[in-house]
C-alpha atoms as one frame of an Amber mdcrd trajectory, in Angstrom:
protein
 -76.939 -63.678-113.643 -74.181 -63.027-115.564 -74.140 -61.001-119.151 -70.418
 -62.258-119.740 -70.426 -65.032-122.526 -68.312 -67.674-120.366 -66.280 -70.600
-121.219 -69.539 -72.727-120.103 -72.292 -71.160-120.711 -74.118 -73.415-117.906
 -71.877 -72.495-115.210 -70.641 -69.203-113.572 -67.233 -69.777-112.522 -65.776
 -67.661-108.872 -65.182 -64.820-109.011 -61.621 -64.085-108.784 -60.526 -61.310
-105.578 -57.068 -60.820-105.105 -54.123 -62.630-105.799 -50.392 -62.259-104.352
 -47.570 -64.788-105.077 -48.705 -68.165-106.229 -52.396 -67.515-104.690 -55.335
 -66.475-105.780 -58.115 -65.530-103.247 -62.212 -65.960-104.659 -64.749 -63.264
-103.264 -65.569 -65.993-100.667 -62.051 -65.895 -99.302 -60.717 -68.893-100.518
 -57.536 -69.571-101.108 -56.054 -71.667-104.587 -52.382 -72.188-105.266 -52.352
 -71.219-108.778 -50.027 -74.420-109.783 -51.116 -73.955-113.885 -50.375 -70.201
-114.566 -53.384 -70.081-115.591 -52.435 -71.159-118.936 -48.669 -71.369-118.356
 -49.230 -67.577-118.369 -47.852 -66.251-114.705 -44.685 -67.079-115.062 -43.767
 -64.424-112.082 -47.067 -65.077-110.372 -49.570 -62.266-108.717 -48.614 -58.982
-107.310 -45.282 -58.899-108.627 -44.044 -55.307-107.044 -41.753 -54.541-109.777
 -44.316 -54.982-112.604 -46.639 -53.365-110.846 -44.498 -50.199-110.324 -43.811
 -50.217-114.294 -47.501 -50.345-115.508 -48.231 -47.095-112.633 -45.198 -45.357
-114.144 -46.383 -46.180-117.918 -50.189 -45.327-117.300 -49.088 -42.435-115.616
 -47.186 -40.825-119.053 -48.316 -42.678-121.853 -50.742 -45.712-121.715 -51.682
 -45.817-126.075 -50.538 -44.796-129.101 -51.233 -45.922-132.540 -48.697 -47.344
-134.462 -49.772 -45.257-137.918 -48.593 -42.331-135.818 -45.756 -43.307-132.998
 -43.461 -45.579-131.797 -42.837 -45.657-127.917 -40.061 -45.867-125.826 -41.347
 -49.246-123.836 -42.170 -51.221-127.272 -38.573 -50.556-128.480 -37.001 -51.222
-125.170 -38.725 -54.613-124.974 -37.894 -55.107-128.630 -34.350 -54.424-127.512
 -34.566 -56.857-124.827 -35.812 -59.532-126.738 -33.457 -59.486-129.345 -30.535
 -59.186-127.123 -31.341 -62.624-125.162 -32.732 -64.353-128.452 -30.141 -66.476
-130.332 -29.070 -66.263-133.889 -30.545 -63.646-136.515 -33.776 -63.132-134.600
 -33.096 -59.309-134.833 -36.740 -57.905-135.096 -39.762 -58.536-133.158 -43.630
 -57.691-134.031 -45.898 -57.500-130.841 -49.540 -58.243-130.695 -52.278 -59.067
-128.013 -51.801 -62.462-127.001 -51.028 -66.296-128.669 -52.882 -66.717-131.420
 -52.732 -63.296-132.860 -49.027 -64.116-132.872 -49.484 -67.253-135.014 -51.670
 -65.392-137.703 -49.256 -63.108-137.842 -46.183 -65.559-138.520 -48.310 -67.428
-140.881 -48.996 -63.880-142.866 -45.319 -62.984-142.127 -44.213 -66.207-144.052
 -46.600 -66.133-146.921 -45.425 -62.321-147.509 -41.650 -63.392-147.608 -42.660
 -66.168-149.815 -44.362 -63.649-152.692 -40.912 -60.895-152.205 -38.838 -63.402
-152.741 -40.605 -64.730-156.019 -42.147 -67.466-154.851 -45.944 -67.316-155.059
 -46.840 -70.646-155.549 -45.977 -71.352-152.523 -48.959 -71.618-150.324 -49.137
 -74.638-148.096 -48.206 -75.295-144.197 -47.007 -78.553-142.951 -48.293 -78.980
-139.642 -48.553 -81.430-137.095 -51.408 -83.958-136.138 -53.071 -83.464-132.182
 -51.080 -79.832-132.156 -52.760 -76.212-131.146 -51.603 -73.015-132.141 -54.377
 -70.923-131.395 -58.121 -70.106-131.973 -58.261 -67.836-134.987 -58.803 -69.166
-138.462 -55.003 -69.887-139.763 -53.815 -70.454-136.455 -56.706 -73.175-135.891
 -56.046 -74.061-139.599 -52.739 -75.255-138.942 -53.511 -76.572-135.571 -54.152
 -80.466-135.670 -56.606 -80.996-132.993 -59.388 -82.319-135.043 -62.427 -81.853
-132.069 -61.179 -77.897-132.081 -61.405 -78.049-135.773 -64.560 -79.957-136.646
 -67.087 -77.527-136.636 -65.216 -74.722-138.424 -63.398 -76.957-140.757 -65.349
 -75.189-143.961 -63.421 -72.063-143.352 -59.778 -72.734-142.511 -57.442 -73.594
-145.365 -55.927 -77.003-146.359 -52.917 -78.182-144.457 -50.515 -81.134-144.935
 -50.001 -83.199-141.713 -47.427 -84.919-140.254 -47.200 -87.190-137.226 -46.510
 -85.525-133.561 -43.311 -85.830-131.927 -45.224 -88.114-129.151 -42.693 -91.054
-128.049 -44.860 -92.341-125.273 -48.113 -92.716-127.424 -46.462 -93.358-130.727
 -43.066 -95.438-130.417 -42.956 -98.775-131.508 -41.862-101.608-129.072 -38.936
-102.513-131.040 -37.872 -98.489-131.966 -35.167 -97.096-129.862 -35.399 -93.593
-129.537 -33.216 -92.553-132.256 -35.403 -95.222-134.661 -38.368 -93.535-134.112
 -37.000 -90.033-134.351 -35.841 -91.384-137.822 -39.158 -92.279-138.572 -40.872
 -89.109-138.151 -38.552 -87.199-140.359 -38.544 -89.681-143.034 -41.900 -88.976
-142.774 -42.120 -85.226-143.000 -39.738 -85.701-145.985 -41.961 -87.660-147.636
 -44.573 -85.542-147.233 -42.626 -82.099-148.299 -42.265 -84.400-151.930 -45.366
 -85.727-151.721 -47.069 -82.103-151.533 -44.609 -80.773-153.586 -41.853 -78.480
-151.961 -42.647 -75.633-154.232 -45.230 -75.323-152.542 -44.524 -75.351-149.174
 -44.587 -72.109-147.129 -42.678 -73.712-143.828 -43.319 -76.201-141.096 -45.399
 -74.880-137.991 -45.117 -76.763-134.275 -44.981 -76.486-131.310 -41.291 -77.342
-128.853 -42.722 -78.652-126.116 -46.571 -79.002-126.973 -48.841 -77.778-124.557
 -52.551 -78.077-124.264 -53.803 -80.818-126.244 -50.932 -83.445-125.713 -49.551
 -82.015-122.135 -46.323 -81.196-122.089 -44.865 -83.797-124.398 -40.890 -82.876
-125.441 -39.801 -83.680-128.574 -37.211 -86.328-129.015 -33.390 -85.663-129.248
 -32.464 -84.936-132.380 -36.163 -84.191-134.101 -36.005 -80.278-134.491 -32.174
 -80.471-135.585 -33.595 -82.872-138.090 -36.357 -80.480-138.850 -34.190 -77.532
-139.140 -31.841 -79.706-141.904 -35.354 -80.588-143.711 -36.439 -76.911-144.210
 -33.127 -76.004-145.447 -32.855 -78.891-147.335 -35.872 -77.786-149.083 -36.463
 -74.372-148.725 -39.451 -74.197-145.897 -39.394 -71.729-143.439 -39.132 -73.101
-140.094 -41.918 -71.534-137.596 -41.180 -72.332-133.691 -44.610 -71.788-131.921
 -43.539 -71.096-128.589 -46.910 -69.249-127.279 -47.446 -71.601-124.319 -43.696
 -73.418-123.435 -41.405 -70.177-124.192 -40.036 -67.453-122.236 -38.182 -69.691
-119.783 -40.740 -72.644-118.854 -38.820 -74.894-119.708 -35.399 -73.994-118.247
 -34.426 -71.613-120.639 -35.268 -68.365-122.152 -36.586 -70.379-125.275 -37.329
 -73.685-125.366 -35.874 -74.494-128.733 -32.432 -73.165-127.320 -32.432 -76.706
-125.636 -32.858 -78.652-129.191 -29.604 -76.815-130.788 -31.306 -74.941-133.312
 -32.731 -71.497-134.389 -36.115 -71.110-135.983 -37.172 -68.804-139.012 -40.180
 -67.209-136.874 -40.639 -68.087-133.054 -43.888 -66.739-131.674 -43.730 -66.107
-127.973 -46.720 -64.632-125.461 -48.121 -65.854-122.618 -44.882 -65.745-120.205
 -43.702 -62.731-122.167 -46.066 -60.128-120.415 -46.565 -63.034-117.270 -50.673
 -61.493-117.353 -49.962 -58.445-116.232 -51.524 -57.161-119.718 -52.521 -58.554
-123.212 -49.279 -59.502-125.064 -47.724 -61.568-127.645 -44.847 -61.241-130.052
 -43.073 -62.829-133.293 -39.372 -62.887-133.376 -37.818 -62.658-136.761 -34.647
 -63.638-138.566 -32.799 -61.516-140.720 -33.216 -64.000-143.174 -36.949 -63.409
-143.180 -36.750 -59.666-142.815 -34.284 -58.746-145.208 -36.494 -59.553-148.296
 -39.291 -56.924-147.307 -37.212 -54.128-146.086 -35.213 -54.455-149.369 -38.851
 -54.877-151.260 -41.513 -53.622-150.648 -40.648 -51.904-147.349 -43.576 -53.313
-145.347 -45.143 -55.990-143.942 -48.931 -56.130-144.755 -50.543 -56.494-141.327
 -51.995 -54.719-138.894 -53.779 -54.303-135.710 -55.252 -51.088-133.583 -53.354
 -52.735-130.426 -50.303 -53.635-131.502 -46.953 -52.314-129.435 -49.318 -51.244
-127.097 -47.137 -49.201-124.385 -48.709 -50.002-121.431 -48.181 -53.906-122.304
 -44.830 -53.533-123.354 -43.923 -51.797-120.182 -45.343 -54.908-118.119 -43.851
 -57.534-120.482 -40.223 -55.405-120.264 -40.694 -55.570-116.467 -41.236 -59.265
-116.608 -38.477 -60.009-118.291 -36.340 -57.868-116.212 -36.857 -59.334-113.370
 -36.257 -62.791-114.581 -33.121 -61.790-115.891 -32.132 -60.003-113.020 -33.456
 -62.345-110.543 -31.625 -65.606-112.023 -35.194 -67.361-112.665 -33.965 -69.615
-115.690 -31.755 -71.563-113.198 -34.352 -71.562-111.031 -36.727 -73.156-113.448
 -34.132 -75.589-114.182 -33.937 -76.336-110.280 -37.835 -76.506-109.450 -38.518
 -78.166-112.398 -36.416 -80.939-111.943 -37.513 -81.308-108.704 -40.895 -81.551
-109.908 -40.753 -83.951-112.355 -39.128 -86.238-109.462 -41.527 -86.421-107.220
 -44.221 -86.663-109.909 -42.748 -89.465-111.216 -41.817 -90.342-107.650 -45.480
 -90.499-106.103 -47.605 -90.676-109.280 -46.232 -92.869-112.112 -46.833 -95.975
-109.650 -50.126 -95.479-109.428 -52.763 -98.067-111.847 -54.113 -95.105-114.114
 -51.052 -93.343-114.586 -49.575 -94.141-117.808 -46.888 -91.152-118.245 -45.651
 -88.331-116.576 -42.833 -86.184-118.633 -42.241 -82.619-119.111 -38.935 -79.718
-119.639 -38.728 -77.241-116.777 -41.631 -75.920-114.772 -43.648 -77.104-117.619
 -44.811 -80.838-117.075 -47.783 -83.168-117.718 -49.475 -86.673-116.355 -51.187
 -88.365-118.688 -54.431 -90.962-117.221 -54.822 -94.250-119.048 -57.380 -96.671
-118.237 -54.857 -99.840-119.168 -51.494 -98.894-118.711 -50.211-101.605-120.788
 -52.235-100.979-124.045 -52.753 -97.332-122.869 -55.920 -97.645-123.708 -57.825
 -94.067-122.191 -60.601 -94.195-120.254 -64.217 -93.449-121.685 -64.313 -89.823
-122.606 -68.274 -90.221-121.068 -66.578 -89.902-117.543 -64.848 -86.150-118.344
 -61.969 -87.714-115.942 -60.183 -84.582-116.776 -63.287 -82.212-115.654 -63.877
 -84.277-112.348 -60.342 -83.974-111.631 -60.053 -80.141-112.108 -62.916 -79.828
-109.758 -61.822 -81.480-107.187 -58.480 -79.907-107.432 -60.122 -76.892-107.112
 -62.149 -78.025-103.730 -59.056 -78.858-102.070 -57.469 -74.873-103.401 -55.506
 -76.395-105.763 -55.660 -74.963-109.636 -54.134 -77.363-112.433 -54.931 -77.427
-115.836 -56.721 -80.782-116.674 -57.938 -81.718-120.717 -59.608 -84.415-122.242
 -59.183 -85.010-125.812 -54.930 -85.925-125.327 -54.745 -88.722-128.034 -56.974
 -87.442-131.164 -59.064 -84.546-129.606 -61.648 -86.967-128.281 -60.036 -90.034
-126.335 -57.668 -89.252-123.278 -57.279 -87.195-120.362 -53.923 -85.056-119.093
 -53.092 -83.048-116.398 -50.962 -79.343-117.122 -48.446 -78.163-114.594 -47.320
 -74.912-115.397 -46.819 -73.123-111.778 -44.845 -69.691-111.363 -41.246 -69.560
-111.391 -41.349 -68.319-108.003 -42.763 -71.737-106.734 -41.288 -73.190-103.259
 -40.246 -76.479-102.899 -42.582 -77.111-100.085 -45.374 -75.591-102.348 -44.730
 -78.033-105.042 -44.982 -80.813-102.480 -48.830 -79.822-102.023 -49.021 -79.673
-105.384 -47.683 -83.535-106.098 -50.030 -84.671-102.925 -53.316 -82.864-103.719
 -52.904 -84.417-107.162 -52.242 -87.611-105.923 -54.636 -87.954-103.628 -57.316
 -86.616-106.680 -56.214 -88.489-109.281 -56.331 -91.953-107.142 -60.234 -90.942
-106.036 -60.993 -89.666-108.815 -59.547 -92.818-111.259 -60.860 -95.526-108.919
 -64.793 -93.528-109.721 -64.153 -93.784-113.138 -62.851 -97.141-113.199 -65.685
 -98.640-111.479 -68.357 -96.831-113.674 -67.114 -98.577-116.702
């Protein structure tokens, strides 16, 4: 019996052994290509020799030190790093333990720059509906997944919501692209003078969204649009780039692809690539400036933050991606994945949408492709499908809940950036073959 409080508390999952490139081995010896990351997290995969050799090296002559005392020669040389390859202002960089510790920090960040630069009234996010920026209060808070929220909805702060940036689910017949795009930002306006923009802290989402939608990209023009909003009206802009940053989708950051430059970008699972805990919040001068020139500080904190140790691993990752070329490889893989999943799977009856940017793509079940109407969330499509995924050593990262938290099933691709070509063709089958058993079950049951 296990004493660990696990994501089910019914089931035990394997026990992970060993893992080495895009596999991970179970106890039992079994094999899984590892085609999710995780959680979009190994972005260099298992083993990687050169991150290995860094955390040895880092253990070895300094592995913590708290921030009320030091500074360390790894956090400042990944600070260094990041800020050389971000664009724009983003000249300083706060490092945590992982996503969502990022997010509460931006949040905190942005209130803070709000009050030094006399604006306390301010006090209100703008967030998006069916988005997820972590599972801590303001991070859930401004999250728009409503079955994450329900239950803890009495403690997390009010929020004004907009629509997502969802073409497939959400344009109209008769909208061309550029209508619909339209659309949505005459909507967010409406809703920054509706809630009043003086009181309006910044808008929060996601680039590419990740979890709860699948990897849905926004629309051309929709974060330029954005960006003209928040200036427009004085919001801060906050990129949440936890799950789709650090060269998913093709490049470094996602929003580089969208032609614009956020306020706050928070970055962290293909920062460190899993090698340790790590997250981080890139900041603009324009955020900055304020508190260095005020108050001198920024009124936060955790025990783990800059840990050495993790910034050595996460420096090491992004070495070798630099070093290695990986962005273009991204590019290259990733097209060639969204091909052939389009290719073998969007032909199929239950298959109403397969999309994605990079080595970061989705496939989204319907039950009626033409009113994409999703099958009954009674089956768990999404549960059956990860399990039997899993029997034929395949990992992907199913969800239910894709339209409002509660209707809808998706499939994540995330894979390593190190993924074959051939690889990726067992990926496409081995879904295939799944999601056409698996469909045809649920199908008949209802």
């Amino acid at each position: 019996m296990s004493h660990i409080i696990h994501r089910s508390l019914k089931v035990t999952p394997p026990v992970a052994a060993s893992a080495q490139g895009v596999w991970i081995t179970d106890r039992s010896g079994k094999r899984y290509l590892d085609a999710s990351g995780g959680a979009a997290v190994s972005c260099l995969g298992h083993g990687h020799p050169d991150v290995l050799a860094a955390l040895h090296q880092q253990i070895d002559t300094l592995a913590y030190a708290h921030t009320g005392f030091f500074t360390s020669d790894a956090a400042e040389q990944l600070a260094d790093q990041l800020v050389r390859t971000a664009p724009g202002d983003l000249n300083s960089v706060y490092f945590v333990s992982g996503g969502s510790e990022a997010v509460e920090t931006a949040l905190k960040l942005a209130r803070q720059y709000c009050v030094e630069t006399g604006q306390p009234e301010k006090t209100t996010f703008i967030g998006r509906r069916q988005s997820y920026h972590g599972n801590t209060l303001g991070a859930l808070a401004v999250g728009g997944n409503e079955w994450r929220r329900k239950q803890f909805a009495p403690l997390l702060m009010d929020v004004a919501r907009v629509s997502a940036c969802n073409a497939y689910r959400d344009r109209l017949p008769d909208e061309s692209e550029q209508q619909y795009t339209e659309r949505l930002l005459n909507e967010l306006e409406q809703t920054i003078l509706d809630t009043g923009a003086e009181k309006i802290i910044g808008f929060v989402a996601e680039t590419v969204s990740g979890a709860t939608t699948g990897a849905v990209p926004p629309t051309r023009g929709y974060f330029a649009g954005v960006r003209k909003l928040c200036d427009k009206y004085g919001l801060l802009y906050i990129a949440d780039e936890v799950m789709c940053g650090m060269g998913r989708t093709g490049t470094l950051h996602a929003f580089e692809q969208d032609d614009v430059v956020p306020d706050i970008v928070t970055v962290a699972k293909g920062l460190g690539g899993g090698y340790q805990p790590i997250g981080a919040v890139l900041v603009s001068d324009k955020v900055m400036e304020p508190l260095r020139n005020g108050s001198g500080m920024f009124q936060h904190g955790h025990t783990y933050i800059c840990h050495p140790t993790a910034a050595a691993a996460a420096l090491a990752v992004q070495q070798v991606i630099e070093r290695d070329n990986l962005l273009s490889r991204v590019q290259h893989q990733g097209n060639y994945l969204l091909q052939q999943l389009h290719a073998e799977l969007a032909g199929l009856d239950f298959v109403g949408d397969t999309r994605g940017r990079g080595l970061f793509a989705g496939v989204e079940l319907v039950r009626d492709k033409t009113t994409k109407t999703a099958f009954d969330p009674a089956h768990k499509l999404h549960a059956a499908i990860k399990s039997a995924c899993l029997e034929k050593g395949l990992m992907v990262y199913p969800m239910g809940g894709t339209i409002d938290g509660q209707q809808g099933d998706h499939i994540l691709i995330a894979p390593p950036f190190i993924i074959e070509p051939s690889q990726l063709d067992f990926v496409v089958e081995t879904l295939k073959q799944v999601i056409i058993r698996e469909t045809a079950k649920a199908a008949g049951q209802s």
